[in-house]
C-alpha positions as CSV (number, residue, x, y, z in Angstrom):
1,X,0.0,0.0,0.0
2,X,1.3,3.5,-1.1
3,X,0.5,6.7,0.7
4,X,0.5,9.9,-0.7
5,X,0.6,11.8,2.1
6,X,3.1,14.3,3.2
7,X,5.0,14.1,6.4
8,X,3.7,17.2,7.8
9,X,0.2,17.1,6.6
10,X,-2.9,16.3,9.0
11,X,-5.5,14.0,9.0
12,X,-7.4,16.8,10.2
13,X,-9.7,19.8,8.3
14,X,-9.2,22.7,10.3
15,X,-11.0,24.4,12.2
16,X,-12.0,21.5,13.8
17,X,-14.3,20.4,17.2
18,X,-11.4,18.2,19.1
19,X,-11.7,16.7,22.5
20,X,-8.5,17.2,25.0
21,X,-8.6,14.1,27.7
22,X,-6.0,14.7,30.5
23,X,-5.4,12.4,33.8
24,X,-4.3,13.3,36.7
25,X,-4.1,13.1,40.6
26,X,-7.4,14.0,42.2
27,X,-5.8,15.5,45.0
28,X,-4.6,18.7,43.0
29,X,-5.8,21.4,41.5
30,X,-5.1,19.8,38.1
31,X,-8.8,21.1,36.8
32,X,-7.9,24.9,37.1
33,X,-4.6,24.3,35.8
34,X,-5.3,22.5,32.8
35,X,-7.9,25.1,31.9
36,X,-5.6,28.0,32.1
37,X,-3.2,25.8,30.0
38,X,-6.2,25.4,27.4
39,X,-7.2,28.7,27.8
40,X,-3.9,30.3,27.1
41,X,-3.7,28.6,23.9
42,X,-7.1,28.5,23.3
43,X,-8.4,32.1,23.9
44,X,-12.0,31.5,22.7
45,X,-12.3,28.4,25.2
46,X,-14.7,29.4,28.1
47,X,-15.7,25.3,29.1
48,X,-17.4,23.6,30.4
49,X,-15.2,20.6,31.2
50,X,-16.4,17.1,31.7
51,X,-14.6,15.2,35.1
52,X,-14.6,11.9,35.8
53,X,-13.0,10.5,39.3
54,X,-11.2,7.1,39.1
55,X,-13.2,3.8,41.0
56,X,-10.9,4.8,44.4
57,X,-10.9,8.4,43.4
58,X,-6.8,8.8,43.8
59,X,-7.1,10.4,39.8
60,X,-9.5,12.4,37.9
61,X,-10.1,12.5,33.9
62,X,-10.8,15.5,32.4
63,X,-12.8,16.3,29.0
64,X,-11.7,19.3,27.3
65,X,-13.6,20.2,23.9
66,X,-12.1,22.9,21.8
67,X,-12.4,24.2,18.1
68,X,-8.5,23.5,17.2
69,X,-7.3,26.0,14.6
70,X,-4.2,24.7,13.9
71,X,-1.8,21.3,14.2
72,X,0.7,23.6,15.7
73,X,-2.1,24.7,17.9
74,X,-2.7,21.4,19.4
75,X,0.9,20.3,19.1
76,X,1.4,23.6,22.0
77,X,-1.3,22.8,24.1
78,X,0.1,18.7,24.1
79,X,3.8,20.0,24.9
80,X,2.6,22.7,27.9
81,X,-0.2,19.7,29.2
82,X,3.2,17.1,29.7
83,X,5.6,19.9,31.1
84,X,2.7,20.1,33.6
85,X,3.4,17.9,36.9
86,X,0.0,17.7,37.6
87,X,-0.5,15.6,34.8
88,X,0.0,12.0,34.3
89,X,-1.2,11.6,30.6
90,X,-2.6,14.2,28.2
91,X,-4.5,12.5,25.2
């Protein structure tokens, strides 16, 4: 099978609707920090922001939907999300 795609093309048509899903302990404030983190490179982000706590409740998941602009957009928010230590995995 051949692929004419290019490297740095996306799957992607943007602008797009694109969900953000980010773990993290439920002990910290990981809600208010990931939404500044989505806000700052997201300015027309304003929520709301779906939670979900683990079985024993030691992590939360958080649901983020955004209109993406941009692959380099997302590719920002993903690289500030993981320099973040109150996250354990940003999908």
């Amino acid at each position: 099978m051949t692929h004419n795609k290019k490297p740095d093309e996306s799957l992607l048509k943007f602008p797009c609707e694109f969900a953000i899903k980010v773990m993290g302990k439920s002990d910290s404030s990981i809600e208010k920090t990931v939404f500044a983190i989505i806000k700052e490179h997201c300015p027309t982000f304003s929520g709301p922001c779906n939670t979900r706590k683990s079985r024993n409740g030691n992590y939360i998941a958080l649901t983020f939907m955004i209109t993406a602009e941009s692959k380099t957009q997302l590719d920002k928010i993903y690289l500030a999300l993981n320099e973040c230590k109150d996250v354990v995995m940003a999908l």
